[in-house]
RODO-2510 file (C-alpha; in nm, 4 decimals, decimal comma):
residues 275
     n   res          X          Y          Z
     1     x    11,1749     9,2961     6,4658
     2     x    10,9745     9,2409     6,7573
     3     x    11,2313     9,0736     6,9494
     4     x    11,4711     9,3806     6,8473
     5     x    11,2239     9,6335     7,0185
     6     x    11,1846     9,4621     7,3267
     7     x    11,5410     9,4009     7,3690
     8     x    11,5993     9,7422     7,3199
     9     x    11,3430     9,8119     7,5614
    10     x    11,4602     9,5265     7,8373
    11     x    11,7890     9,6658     7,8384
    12     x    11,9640     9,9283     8,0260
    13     x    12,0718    10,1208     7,7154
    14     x    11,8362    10,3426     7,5292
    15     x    11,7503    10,4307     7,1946
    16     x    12,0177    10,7020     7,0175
    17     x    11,6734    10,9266     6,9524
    18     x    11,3772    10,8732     7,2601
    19     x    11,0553    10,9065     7,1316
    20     x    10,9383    11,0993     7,4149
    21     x    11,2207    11,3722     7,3941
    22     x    11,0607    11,4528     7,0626
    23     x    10,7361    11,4748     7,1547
    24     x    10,8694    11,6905     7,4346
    25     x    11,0330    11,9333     7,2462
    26     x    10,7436    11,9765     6,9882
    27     x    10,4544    12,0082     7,2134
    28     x    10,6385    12,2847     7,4220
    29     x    10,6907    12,4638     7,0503
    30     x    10,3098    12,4008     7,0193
    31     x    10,2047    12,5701     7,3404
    32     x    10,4413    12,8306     7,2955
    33     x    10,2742    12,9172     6,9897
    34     x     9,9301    12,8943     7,1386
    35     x    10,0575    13,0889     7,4112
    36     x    10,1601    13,3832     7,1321
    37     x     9,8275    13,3388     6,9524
    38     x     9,6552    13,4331     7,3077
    39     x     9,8844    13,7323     7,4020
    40     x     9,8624    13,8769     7,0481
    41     x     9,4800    13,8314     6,9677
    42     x     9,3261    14,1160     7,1948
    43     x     9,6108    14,3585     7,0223
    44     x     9,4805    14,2014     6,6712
    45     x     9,1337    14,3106     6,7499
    46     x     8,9169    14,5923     6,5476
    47     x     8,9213    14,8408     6,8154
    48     x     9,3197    14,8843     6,8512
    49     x     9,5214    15,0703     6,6346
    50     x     9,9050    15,1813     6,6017
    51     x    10,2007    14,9734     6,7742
    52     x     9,9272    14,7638     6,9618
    53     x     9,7603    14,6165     6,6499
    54     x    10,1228    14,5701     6,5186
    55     x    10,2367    14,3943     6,7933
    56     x     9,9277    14,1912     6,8363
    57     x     9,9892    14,0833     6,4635
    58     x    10,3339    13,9906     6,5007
    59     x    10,2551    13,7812     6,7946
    60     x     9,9858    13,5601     6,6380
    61     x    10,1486    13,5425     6,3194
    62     x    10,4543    13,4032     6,5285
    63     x    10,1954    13,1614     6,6533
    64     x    10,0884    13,0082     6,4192
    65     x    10,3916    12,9502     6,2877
    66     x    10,5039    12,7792     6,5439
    67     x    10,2299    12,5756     6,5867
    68     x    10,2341    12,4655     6,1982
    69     x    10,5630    12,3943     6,2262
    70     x    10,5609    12,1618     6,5898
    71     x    10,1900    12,0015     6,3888
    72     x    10,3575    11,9804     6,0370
    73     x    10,7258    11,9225     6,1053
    74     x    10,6608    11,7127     6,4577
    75     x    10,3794    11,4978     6,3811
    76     x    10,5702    11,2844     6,0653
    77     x    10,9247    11,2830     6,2345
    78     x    10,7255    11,1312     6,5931
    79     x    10,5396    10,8738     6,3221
    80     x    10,9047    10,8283     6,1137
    81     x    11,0707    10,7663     6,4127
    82     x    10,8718    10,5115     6,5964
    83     x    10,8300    10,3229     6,3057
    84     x    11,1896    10,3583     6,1563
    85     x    11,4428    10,3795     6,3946
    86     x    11,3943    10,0042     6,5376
    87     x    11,3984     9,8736     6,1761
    88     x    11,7292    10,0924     6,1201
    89     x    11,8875     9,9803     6,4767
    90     x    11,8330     9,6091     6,3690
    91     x    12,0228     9,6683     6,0051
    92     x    12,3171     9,7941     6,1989
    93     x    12,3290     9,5115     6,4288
    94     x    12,2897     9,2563     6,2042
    95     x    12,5805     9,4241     5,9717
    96     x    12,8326     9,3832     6,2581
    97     x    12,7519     9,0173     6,3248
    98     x    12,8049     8,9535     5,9499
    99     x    13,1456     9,1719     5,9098
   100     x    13,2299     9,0573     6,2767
   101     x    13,1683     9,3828     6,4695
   102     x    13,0602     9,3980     6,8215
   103     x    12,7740     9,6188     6,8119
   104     x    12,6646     9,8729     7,0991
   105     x    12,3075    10,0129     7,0986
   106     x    12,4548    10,2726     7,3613
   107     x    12,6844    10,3160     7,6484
   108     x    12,7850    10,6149     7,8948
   109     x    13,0891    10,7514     8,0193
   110     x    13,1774    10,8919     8,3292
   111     x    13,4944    10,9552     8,1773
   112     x    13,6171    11,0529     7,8185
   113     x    13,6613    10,7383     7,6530
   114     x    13,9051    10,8422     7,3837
   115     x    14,2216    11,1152     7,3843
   116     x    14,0418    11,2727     7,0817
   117     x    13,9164    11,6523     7,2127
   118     x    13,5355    11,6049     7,1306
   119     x    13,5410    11,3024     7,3502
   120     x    13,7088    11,5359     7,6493
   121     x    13,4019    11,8073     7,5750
   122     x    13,1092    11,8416     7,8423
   123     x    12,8844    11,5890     8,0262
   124     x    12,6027    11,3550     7,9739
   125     x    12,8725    11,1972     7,7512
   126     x    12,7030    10,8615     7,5482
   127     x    12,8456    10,7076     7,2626
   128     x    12,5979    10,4953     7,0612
   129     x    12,5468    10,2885     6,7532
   130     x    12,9081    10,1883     6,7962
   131     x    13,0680     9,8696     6,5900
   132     x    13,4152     9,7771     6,7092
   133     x    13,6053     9,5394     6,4880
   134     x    13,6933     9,2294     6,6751
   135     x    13,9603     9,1253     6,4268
   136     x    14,2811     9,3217     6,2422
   137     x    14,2843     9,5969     6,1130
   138     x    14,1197     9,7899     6,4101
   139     x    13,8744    10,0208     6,3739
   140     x    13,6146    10,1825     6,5776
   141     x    13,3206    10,3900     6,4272
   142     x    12,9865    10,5778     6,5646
   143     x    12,8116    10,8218     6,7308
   144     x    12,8811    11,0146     7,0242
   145     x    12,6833    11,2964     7,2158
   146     x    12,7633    11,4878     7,4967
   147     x    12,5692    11,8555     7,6817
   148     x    12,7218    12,1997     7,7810
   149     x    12,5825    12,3368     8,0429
   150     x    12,5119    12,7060     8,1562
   151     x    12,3943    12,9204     8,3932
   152     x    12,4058    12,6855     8,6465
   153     x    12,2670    12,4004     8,4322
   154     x    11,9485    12,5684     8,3492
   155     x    12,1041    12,6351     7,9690
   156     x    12,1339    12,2848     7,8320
   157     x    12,2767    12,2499     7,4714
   158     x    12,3447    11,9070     7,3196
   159     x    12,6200    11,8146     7,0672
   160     x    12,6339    11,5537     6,8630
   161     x    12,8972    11,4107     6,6609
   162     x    12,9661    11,1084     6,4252
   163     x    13,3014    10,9627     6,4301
   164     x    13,5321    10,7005     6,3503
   165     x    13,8713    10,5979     6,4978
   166     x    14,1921    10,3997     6,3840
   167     x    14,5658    10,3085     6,5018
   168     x    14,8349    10,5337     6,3336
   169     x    15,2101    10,3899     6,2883
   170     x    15,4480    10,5960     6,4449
   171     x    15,4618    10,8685     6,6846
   172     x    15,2372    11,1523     6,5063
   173     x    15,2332    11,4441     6,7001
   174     x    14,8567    11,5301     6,8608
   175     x    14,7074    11,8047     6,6139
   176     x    14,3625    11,8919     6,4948
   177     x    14,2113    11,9697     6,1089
   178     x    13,9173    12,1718     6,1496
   179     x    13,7052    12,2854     5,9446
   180     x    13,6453    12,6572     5,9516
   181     x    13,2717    12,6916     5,8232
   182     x    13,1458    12,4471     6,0718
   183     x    12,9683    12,6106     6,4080
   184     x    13,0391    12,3076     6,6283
   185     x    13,4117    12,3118     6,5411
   186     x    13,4468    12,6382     6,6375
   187     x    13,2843    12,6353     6,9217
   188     x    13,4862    12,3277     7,0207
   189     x    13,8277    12,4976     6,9150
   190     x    13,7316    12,8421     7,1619
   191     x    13,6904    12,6178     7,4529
   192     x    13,9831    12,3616     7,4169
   193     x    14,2128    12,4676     7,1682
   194     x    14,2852    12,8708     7,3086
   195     x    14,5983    12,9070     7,0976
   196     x    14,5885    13,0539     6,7281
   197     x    14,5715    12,8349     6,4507
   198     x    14,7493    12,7729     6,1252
   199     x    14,5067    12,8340     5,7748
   200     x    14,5142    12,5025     5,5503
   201     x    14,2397    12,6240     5,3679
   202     x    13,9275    12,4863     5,4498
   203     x    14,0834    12,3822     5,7634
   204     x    14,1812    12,5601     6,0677
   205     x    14,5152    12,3564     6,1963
   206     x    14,5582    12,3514     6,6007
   207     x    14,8820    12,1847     6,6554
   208     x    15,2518    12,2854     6,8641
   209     x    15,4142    12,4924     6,5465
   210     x    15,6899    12,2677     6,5281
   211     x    15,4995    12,0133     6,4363
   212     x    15,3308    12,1550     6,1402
   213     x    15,5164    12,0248     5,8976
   214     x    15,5360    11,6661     6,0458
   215     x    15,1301    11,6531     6,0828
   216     x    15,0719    11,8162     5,7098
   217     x    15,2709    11,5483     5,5575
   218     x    15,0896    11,2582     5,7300
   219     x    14,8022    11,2118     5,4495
   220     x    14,8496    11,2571     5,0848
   221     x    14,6015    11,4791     4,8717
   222     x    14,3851    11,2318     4,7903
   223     x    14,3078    11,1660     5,1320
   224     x    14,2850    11,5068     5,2372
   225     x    14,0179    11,5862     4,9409
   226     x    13,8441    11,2711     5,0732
   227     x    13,7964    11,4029     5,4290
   228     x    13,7343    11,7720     5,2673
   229     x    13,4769    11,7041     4,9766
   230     x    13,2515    11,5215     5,2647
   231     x    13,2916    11,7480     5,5446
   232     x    13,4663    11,5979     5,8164
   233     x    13,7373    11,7461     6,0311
   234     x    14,0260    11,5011     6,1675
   235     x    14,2846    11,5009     6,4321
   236     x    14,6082    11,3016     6,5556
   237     x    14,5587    11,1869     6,8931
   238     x    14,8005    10,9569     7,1427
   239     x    14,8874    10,7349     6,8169
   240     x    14,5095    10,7479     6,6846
   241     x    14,3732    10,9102     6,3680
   242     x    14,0114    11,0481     6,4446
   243     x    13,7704    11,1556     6,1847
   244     x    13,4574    11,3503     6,3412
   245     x    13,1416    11,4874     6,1372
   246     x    12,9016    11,7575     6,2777
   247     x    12,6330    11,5318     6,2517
   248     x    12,5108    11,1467     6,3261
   249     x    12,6217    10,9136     6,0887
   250     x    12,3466    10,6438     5,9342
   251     x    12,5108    10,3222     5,9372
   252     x    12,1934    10,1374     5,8136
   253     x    12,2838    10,3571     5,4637
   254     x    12,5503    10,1627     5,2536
   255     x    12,7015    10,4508     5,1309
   256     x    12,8062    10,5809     5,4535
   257     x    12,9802    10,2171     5,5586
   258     x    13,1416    10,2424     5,2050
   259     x    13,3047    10,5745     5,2830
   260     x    13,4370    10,5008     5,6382
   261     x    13,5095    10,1822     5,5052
   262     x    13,7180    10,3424     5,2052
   263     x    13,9006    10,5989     5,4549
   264     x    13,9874    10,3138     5,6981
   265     x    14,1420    10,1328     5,3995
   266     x    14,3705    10,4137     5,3066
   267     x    14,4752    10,4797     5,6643
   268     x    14,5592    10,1337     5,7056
   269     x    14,7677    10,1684     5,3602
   270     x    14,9510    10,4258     5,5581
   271     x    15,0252    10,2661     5,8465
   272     x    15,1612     9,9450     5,6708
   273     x    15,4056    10,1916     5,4256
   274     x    15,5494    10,2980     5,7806
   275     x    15,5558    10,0386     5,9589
***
């Protein structure tokens, strides 16, 4: 394990979580609550009355809030993390060497590295915890994050995304399942995908309409209930079939690596029927 860290540490990649960006974000929720508790305690005090006292209330109970929550909340996830996320890292790597993947803690692009549209979103792009079969049937599968910025790059928002790719037979036409209920589709569809899209309840389908019925008949039910039932949109891209979950996916859990490993085997099913 030792070895692990300072690899990880040696290298020019860096952890998919930094310590330090955690302890950022949940000291400056800590002083902003201190900060509240100082504004609102003169208001709170015994000789103000009416919207004053109010306010003063509001702002110190605000405080302390906050601060619970950065003490509470922060403190176990900084302690979780430095302990856990080495011992997790090494799990994943030594699963690829054993099911020959190559394994990559992390790597930027300057450029999107895929035709799917998450991978053509924003900057800061990094992919990371990636295993890339070396062998047949191909398949790719990890995490990706990239920013938005605003307002000149002062408003910074970071997405993150798991995903997992794999060769399609045939020419499918490029189209997009996404799910509805899910923020960071939508917010994905409003910036790339301007056109309307077609209801296939729970999913939102962004394709040419010609191609509707081409794309719809691509997976069978059972594969479609698969991808539903765990929340993950997909999309046909340049000959690829992409899966992508609002989230990060944790390889070191078997169950996750079952369930890619389950929706690779049916897509491969389908490629061989077609080929």
């Amino acid at each position: 394990m030792a070895t692990y860290v300072q690899e990880i540490r040696s290298s020019d990649t860096r952890p998919p979580i930094k310590v330090s960006d955690v302890v950022t974000t949940h000291a400056v929720v800590a002083g902003g609550g201190l900060m509240f508790v100082g504004l609102g305690w003169p208001g709170w005090g015994p000789t103000e009355e009416g919207p004053i006292r109010v306010l003063g209330y509001v702002l110190v109970s605000l405080g302390v809030l906050a601060f619970v929550f950065a003490v509470g909340y922060g403190v176990p996830r900084i302690v979780g993390l430095v302990k856990n996320q080495p011992r997790r890292l090494l799990v994943e790597k030594r699963f690829a060497a054993v099911n020959d993947f190559a394994f990559c803690l992390s790597r930027p692009h300057d450029r999107p590295p895929f035709t799917g549209i998450p991978f053509r979103m924003g900057e800061d792009r990094v992919s990371f915890e990636v295993m890339r079969s070396n062998q047949l049937p191909f398949v790719e599968w990890g995490n990706y994050r990239y920013s938005l910025k605003r307002n000149g790059g002062r408003n910074v928002t970071f997405v993150a995304w798991g995903y997992l790719r794999v060769p399609l037979a045939g020419n499918v036409p490029n189209a997009l399942f996404c799910l509805s209920k899910v923020k960071q589709m939508r917010r994905l569809t409003r910036i790339d995908l301007p056109r309307s899209p077609a209801s296939v309840s729970p999913y939102d389908l962004y394709c040419e309409p010609r191609d509707e019925k081409v794309v719809m008949s691509v997976l069978d039910s059972d594969m479609v209930a698969l991808l539903r039932n765990n929340k993950f949109s997909f999309e046909f891209a340049e000959g690829y079939f992409y899966v992508h979950f609002a989230g990060l996916f944790r390889f070191w859990k078997p169950e996750t690596v079952t369930l890619l490993a389950e929706i690779v085997s049916r897509v491969e099913a389908i490629r061989l029927s077609e080929s």
